[in-house]
PDB file with one MODEL, atoms N, CA, C and O in Angstrom:
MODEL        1
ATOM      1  N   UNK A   1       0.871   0.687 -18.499  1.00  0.00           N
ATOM      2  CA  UNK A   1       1.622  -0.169 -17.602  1.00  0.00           C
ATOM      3  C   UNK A   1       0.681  -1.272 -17.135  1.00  0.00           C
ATOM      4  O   UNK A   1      -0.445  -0.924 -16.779  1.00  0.00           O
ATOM      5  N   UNK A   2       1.000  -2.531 -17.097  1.00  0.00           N
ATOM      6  CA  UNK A   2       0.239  -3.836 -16.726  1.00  0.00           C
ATOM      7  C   UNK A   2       0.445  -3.747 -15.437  1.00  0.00           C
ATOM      8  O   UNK A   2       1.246  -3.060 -14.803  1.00  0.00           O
ATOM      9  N   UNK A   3      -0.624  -4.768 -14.989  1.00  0.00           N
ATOM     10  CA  UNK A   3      -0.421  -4.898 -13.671  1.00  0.00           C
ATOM     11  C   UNK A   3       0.374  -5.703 -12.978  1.00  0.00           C
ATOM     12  O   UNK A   3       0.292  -5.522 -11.763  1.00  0.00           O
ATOM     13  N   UNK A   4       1.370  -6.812 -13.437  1.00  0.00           N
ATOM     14  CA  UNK A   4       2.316  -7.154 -13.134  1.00  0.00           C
ATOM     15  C   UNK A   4       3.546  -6.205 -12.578  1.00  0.00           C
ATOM     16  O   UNK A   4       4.156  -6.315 -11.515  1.00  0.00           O
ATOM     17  N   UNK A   5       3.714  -5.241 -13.629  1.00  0.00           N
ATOM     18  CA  UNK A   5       4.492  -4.187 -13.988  1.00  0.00           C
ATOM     19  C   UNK A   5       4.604  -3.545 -12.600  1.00  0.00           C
ATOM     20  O   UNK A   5       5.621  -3.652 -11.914  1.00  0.00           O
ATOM     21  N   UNK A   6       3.274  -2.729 -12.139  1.00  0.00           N
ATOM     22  CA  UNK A   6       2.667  -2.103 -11.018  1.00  0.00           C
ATOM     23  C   UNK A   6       3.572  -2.624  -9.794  1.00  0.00           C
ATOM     24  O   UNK A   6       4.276  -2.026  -8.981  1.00  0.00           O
ATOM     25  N   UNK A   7       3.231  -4.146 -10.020  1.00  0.00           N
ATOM     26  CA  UNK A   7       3.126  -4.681  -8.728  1.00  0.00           C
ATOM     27  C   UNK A   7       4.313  -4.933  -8.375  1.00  0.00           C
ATOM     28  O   UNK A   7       4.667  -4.863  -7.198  1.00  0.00           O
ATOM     29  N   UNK A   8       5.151  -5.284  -9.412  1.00  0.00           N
ATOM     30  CA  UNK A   8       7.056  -5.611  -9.307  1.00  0.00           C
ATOM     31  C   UNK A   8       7.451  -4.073  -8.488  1.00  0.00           C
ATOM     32  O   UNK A   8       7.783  -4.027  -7.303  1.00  0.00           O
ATOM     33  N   UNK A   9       7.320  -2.694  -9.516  1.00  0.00           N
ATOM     34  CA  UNK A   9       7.678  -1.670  -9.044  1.00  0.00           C
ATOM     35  C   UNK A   9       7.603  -1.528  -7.517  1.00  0.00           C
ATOM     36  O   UNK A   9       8.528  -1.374  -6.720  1.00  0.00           O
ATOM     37  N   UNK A  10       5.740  -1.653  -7.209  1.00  0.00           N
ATOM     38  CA  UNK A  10       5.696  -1.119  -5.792  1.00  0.00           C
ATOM     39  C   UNK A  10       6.508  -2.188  -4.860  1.00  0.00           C
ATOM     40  O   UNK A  10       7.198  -1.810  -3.913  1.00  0.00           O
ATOM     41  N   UNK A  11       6.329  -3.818  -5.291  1.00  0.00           N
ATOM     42  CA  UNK A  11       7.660  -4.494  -4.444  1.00  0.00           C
ATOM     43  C   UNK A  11       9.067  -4.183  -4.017  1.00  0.00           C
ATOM     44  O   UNK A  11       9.879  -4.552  -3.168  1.00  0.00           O
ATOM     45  N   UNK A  12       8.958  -3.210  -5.145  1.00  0.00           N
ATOM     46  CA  UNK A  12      10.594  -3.075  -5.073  1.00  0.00           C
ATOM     47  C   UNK A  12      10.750  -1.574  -4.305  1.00  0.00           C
ATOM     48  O   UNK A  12      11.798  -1.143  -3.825  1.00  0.00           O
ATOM     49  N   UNK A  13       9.312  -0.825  -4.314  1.00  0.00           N
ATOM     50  CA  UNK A  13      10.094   0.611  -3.639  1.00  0.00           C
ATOM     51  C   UNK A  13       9.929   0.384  -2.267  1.00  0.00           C
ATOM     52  O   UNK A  13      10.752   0.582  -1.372  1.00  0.00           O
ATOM     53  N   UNK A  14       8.288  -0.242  -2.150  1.00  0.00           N
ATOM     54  CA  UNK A  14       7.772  -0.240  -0.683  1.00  0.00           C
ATOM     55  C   UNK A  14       8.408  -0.669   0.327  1.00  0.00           C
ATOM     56  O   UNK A  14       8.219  -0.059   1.380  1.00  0.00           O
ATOM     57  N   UNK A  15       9.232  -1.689   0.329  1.00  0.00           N
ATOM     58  CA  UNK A  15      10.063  -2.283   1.252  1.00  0.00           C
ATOM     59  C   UNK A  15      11.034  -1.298   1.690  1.00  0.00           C
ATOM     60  O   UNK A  15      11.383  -1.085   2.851  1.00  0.00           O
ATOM     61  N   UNK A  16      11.484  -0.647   0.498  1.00  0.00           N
ATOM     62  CA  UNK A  16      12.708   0.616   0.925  1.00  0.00           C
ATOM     63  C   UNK A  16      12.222   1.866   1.750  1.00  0.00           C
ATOM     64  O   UNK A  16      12.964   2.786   2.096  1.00  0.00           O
ATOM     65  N   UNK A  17      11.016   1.785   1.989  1.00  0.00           N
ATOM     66  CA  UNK A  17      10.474   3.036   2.884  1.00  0.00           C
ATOM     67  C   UNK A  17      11.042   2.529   4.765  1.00  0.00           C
ATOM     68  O   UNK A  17      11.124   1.513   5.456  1.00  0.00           O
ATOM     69  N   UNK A  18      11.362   4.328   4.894  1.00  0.00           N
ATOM     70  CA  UNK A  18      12.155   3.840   6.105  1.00  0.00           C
ATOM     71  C   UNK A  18      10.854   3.288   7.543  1.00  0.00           C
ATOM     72  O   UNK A  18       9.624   3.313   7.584  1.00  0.00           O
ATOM     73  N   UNK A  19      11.666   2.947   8.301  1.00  0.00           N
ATOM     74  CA  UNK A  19      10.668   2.800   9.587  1.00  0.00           C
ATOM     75  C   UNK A  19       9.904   3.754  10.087  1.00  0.00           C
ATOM     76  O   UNK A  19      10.353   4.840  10.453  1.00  0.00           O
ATOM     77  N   UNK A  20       8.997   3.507  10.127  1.00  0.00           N
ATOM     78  CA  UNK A  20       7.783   4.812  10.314  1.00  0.00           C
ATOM     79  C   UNK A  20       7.062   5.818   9.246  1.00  0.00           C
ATOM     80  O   UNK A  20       6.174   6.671   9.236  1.00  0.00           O
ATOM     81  N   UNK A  21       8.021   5.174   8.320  1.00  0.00           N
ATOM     82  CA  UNK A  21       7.540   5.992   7.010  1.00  0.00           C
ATOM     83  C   UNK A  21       6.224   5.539   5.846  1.00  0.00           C
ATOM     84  O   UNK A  21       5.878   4.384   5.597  1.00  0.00           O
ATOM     85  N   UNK A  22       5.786   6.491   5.398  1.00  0.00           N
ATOM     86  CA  UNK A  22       4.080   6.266   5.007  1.00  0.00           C
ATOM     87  C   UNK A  22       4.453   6.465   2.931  1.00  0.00           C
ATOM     88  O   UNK A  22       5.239   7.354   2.603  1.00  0.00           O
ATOM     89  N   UNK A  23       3.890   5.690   1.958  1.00  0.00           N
ATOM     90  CA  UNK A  23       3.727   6.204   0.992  1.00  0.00           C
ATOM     91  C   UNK A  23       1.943   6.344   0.400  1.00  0.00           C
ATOM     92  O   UNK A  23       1.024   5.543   0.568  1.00  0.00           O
ATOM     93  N   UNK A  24       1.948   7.419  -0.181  1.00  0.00           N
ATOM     94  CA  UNK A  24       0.684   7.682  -0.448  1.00  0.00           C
ATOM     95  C   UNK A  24       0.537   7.484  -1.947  1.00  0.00           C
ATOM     96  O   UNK A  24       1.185   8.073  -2.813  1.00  0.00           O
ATOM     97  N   UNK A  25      -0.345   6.632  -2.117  1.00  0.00           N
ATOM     98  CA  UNK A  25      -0.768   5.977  -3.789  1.00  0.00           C
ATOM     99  C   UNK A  25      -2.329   6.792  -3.928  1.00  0.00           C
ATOM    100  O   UNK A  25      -3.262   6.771  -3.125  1.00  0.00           O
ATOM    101  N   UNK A  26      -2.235   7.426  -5.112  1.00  0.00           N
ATOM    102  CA  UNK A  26      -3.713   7.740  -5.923  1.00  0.00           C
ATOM    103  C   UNK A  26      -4.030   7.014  -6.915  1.00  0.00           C
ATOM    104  O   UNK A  26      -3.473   6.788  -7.989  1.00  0.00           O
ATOM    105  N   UNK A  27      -5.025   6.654  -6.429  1.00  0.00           N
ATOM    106  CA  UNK A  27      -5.376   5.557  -7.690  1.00  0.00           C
ATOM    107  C   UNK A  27      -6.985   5.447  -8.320  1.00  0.00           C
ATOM    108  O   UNK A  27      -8.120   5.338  -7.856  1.00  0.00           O
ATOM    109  N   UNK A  28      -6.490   5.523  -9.361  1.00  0.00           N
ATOM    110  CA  UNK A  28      -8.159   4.749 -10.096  1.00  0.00           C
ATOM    111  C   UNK A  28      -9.419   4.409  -9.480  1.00  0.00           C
ATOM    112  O   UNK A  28      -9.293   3.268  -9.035  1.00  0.00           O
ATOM    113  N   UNK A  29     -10.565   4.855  -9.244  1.00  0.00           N
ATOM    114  CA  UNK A  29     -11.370   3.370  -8.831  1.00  0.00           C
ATOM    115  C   UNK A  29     -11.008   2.458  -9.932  1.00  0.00           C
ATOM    116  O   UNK A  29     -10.223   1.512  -9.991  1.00  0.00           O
ATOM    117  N   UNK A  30     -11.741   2.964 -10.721  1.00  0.00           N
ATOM    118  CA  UNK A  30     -12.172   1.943 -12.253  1.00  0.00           C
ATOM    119  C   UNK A  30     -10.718   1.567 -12.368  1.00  0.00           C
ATOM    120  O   UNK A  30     -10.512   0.357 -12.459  1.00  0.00           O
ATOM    121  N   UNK A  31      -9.822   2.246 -12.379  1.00  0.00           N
ATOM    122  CA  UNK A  31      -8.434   0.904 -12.815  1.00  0.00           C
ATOM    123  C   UNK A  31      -7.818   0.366 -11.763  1.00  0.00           C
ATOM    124  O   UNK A  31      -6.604   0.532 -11.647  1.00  0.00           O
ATOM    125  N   UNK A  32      -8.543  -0.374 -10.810  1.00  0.00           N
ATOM    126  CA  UNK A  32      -8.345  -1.159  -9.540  1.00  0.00           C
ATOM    127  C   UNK A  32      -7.877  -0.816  -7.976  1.00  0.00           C
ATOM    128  O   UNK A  32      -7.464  -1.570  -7.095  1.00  0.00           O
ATOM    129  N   UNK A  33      -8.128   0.761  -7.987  1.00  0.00           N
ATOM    130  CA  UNK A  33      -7.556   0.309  -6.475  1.00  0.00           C
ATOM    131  C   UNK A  33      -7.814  -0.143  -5.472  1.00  0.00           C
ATOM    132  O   UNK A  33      -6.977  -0.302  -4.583  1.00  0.00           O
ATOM    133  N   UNK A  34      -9.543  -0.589  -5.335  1.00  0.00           N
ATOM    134  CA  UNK A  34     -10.061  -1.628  -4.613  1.00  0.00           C
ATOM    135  C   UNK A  34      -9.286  -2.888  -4.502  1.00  0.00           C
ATOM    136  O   UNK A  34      -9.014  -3.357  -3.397  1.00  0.00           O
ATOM    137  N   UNK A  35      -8.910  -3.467  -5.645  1.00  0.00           N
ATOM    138  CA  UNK A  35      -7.832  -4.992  -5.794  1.00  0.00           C
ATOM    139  C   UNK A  35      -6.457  -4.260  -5.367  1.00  0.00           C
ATOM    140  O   UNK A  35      -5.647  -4.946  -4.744  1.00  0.00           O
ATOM    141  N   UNK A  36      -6.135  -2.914  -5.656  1.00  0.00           N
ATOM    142  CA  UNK A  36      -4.471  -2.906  -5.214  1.00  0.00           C
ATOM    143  C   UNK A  36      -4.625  -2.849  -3.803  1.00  0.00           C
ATOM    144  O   UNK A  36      -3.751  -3.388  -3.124  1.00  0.00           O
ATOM    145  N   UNK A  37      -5.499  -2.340  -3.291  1.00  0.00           N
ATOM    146  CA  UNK A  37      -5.720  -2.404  -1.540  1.00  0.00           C
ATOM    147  C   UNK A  37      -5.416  -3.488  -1.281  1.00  0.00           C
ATOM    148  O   UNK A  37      -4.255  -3.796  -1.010  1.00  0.00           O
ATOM    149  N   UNK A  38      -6.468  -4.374  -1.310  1.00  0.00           N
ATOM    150  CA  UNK A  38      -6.378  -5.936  -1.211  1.00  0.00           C
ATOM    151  C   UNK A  38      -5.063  -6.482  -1.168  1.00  0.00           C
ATOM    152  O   UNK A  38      -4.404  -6.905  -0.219  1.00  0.00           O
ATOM    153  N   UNK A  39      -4.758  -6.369  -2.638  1.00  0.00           N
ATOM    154  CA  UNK A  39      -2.964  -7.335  -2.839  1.00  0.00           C
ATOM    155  C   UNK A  39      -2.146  -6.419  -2.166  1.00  0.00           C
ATOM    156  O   UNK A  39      -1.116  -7.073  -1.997  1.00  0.00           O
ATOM    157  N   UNK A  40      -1.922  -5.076  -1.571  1.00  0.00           N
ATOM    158  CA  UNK A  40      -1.254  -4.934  -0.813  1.00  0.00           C
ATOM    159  C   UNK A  40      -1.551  -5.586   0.416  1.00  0.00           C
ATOM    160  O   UNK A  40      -1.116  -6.666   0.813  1.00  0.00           O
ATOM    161  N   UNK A  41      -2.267  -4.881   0.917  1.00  0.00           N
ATOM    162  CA  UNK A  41      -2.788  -5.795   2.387  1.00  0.00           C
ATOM    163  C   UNK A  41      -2.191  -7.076   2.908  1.00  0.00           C
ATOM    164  O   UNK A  41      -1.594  -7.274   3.966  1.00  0.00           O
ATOM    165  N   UNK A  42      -2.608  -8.238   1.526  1.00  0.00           N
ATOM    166  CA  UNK A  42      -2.298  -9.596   1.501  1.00  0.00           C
ATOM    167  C   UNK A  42      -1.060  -9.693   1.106  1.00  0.00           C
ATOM    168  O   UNK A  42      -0.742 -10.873   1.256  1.00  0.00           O
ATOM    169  N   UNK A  43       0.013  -8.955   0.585  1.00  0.00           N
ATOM    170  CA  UNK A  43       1.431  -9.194   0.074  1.00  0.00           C
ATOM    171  C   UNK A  43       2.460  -8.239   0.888  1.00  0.00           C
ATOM    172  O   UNK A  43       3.592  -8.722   0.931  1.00  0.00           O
ATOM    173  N   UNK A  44       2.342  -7.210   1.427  1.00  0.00           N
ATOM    174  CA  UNK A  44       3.348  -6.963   2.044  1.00  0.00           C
ATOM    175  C   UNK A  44       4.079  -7.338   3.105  1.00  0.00           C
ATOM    176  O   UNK A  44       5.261  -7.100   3.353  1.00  0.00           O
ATOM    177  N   UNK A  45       2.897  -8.232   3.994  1.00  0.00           N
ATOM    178  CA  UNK A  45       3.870  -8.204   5.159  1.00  0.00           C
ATOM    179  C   UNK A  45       2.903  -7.876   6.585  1.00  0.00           C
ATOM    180  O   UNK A  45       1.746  -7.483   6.441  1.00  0.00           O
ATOM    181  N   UNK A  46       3.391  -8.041   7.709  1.00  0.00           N
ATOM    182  CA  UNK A  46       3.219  -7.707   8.930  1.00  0.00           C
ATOM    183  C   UNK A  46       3.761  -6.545   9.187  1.00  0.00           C
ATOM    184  O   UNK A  46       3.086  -5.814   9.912  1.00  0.00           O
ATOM    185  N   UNK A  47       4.840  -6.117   8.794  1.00  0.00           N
ATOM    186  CA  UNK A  47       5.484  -4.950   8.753  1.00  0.00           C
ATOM    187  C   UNK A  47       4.942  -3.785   8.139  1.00  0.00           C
ATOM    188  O   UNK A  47       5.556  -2.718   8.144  1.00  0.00           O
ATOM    189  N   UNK A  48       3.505  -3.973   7.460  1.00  0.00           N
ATOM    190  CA  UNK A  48       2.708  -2.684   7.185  1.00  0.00           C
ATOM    191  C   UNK A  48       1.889  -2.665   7.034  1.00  0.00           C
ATOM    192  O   UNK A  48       1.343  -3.749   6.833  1.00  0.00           O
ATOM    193  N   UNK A  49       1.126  -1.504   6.997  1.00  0.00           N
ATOM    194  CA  UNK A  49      -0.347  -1.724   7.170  1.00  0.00           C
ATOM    195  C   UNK A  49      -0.913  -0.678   6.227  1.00  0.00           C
ATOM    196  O   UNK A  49      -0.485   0.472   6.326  1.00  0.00           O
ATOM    197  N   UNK A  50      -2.061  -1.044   5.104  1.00  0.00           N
ATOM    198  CA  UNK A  50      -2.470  -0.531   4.037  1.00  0.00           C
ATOM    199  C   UNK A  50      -3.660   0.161   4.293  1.00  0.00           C
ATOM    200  O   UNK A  50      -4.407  -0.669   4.811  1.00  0.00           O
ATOM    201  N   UNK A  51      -4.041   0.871   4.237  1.00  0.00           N
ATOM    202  CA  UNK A  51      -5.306   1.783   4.754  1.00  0.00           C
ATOM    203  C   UNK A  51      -5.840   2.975   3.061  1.00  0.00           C
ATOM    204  O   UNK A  51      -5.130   3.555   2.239  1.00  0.00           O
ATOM    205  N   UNK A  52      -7.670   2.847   3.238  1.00  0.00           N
ATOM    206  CA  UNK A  52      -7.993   3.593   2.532  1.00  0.00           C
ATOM    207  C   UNK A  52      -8.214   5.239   3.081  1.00  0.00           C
ATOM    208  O   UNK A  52      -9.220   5.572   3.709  1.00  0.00           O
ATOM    209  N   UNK A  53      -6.869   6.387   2.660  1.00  0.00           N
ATOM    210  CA  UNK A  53      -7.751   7.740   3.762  1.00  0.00           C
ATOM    211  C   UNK A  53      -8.692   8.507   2.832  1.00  0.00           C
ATOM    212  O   UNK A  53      -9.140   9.570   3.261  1.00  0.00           O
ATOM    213  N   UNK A  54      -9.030   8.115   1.662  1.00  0.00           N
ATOM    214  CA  UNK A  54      -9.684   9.401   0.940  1.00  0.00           C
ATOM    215  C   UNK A  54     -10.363   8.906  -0.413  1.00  0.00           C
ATOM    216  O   UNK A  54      -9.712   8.220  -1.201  1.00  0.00           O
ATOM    217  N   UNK A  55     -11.598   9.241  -0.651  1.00  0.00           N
ATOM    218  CA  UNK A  55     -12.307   8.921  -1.914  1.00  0.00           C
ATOM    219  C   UNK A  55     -13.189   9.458  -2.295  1.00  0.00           C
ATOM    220  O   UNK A  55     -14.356   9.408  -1.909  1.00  0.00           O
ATOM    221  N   UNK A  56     -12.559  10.242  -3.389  1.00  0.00           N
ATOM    222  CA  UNK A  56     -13.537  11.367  -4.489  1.00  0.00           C
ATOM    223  C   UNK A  56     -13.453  11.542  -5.924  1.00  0.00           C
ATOM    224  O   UNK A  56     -12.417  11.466  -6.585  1.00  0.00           O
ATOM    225  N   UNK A  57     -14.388  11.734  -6.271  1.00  0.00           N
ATOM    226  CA  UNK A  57     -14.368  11.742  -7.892  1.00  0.00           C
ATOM    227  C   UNK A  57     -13.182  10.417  -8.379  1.00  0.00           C
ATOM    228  O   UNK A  57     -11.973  10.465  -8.603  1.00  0.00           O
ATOM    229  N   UNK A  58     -14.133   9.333  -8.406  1.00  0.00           N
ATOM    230  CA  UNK A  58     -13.466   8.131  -8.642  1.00  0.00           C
ATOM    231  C   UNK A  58     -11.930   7.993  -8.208  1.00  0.00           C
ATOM    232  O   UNK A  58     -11.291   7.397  -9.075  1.00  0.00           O
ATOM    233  N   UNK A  59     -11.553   8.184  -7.664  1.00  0.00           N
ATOM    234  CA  UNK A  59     -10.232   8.096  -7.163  1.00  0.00           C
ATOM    235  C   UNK A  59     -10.013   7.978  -5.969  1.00  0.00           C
ATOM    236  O   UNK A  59     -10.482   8.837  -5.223  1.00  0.00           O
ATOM    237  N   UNK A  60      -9.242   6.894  -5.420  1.00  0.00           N
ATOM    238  CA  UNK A  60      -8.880   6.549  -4.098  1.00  0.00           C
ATOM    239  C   UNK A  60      -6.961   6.689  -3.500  1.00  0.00           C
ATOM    240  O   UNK A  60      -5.914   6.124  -3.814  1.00  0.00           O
ATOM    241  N   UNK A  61      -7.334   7.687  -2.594  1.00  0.00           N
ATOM    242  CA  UNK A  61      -5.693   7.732  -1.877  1.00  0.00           C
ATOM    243  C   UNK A  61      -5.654   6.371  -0.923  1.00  0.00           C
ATOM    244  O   UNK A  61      -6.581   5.913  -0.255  1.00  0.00           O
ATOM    245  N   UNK A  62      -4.427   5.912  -1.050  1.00  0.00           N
ATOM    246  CA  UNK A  62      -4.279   4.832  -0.188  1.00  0.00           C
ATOM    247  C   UNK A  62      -3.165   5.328   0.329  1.00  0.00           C
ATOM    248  O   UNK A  62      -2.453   6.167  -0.223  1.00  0.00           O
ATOM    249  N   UNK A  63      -2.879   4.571   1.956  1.00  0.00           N
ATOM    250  CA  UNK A  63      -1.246   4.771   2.578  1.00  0.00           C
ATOM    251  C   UNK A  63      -1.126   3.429   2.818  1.00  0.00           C
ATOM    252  O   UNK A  63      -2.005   2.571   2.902  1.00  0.00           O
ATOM    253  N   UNK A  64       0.287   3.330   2.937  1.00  0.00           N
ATOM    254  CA  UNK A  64       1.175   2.470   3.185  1.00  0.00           C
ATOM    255  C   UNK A  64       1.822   2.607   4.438  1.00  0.00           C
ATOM    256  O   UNK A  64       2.357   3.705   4.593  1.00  0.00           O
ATOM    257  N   UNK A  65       1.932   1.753   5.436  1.00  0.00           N
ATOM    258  CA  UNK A  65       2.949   2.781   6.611  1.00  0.00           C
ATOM    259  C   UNK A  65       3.506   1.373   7.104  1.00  0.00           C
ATOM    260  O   UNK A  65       2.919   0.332   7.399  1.00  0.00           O
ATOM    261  N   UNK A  66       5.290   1.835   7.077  1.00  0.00           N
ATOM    262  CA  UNK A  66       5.925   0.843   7.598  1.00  0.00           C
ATOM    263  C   UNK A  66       6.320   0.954   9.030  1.00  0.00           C
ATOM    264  O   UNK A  66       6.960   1.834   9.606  1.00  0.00           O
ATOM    265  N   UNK A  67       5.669  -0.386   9.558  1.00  0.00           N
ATOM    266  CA  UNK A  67       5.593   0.064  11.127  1.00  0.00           C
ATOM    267  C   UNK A  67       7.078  -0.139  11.486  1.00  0.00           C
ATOM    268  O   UNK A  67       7.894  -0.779  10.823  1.00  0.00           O
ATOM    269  N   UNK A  68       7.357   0.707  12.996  1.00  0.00           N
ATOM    270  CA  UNK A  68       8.759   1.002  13.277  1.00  0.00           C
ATOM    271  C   UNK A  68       8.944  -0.674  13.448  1.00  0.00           C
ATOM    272  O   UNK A  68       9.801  -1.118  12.684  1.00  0.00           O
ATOM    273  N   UNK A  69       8.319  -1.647  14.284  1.00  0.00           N
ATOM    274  CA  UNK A  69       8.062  -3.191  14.443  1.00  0.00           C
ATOM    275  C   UNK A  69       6.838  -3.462  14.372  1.00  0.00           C
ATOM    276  O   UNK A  69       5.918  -2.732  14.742  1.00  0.00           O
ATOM    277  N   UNK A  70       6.730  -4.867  13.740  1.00  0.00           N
ATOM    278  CA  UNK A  70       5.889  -5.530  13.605  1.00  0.00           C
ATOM    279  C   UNK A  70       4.873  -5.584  14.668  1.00  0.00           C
ATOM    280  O   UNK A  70       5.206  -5.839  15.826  1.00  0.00           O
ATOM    281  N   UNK A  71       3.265  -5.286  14.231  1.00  0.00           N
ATOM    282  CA  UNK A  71       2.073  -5.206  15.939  1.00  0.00           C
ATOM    283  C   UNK A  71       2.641  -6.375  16.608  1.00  0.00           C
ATOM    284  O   UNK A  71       3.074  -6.353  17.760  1.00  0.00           O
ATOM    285  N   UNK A  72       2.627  -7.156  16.022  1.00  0.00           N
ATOM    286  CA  UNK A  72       2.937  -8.789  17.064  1.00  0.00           C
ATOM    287  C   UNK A  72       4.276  -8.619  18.059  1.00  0.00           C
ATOM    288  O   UNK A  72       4.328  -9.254  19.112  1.00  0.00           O
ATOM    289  N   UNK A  73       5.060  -7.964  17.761  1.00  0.00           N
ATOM    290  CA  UNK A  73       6.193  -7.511  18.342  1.00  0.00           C
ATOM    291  C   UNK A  73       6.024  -6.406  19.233  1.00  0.00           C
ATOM    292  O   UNK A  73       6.832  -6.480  20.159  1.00  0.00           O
ATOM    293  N   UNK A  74       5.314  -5.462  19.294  1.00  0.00           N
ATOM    294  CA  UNK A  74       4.994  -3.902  19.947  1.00  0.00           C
ATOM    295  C   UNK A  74       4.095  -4.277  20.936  1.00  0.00           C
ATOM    296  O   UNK A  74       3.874  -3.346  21.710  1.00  0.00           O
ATOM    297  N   UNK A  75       3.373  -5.513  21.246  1.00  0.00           N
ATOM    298  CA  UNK A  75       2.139  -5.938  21.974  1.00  0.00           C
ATOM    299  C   UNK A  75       2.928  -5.732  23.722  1.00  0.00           C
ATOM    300  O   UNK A  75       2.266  -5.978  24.731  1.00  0.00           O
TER     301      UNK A  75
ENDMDL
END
């Protein structure tokens, strides 16, 4: 799967996660999840927030968590 591919998919599920709800990605080092951190981070939104919780034997868990509102809004 390319990384275009990747990136359409997770566009299309991530948004559908409900309010308050978290998805957890395992990923690669070596096949990018340093850069998928990143382009999430930078492409989803205010509405979520991308975090690294775990990294072993080349592999990184990432979460996703869609905030119930936006921080700028909850202040």
């Amino acid at each position: 799967m390319g990384k275009a591919v990747l990136h359409d998919m997770l566009l299309t599920w991530l948004p559908r996660l409900a309010p308050g709800g978290t998805a957890y990605l395992v990923v690669q080092r070596n096949l990018g999840a340093d850069s998928l951190h990143a382009w999430l981070g930078g492409t989803l939104g205010s509405r979520f927030a991308t975090s690294r919780l775990a990294s072993a034997k080349g592999f990184r868990v990432l979460a996703v968590h869609h905030h119930l509102t936006p921080p700028e809004e909850s202040a």
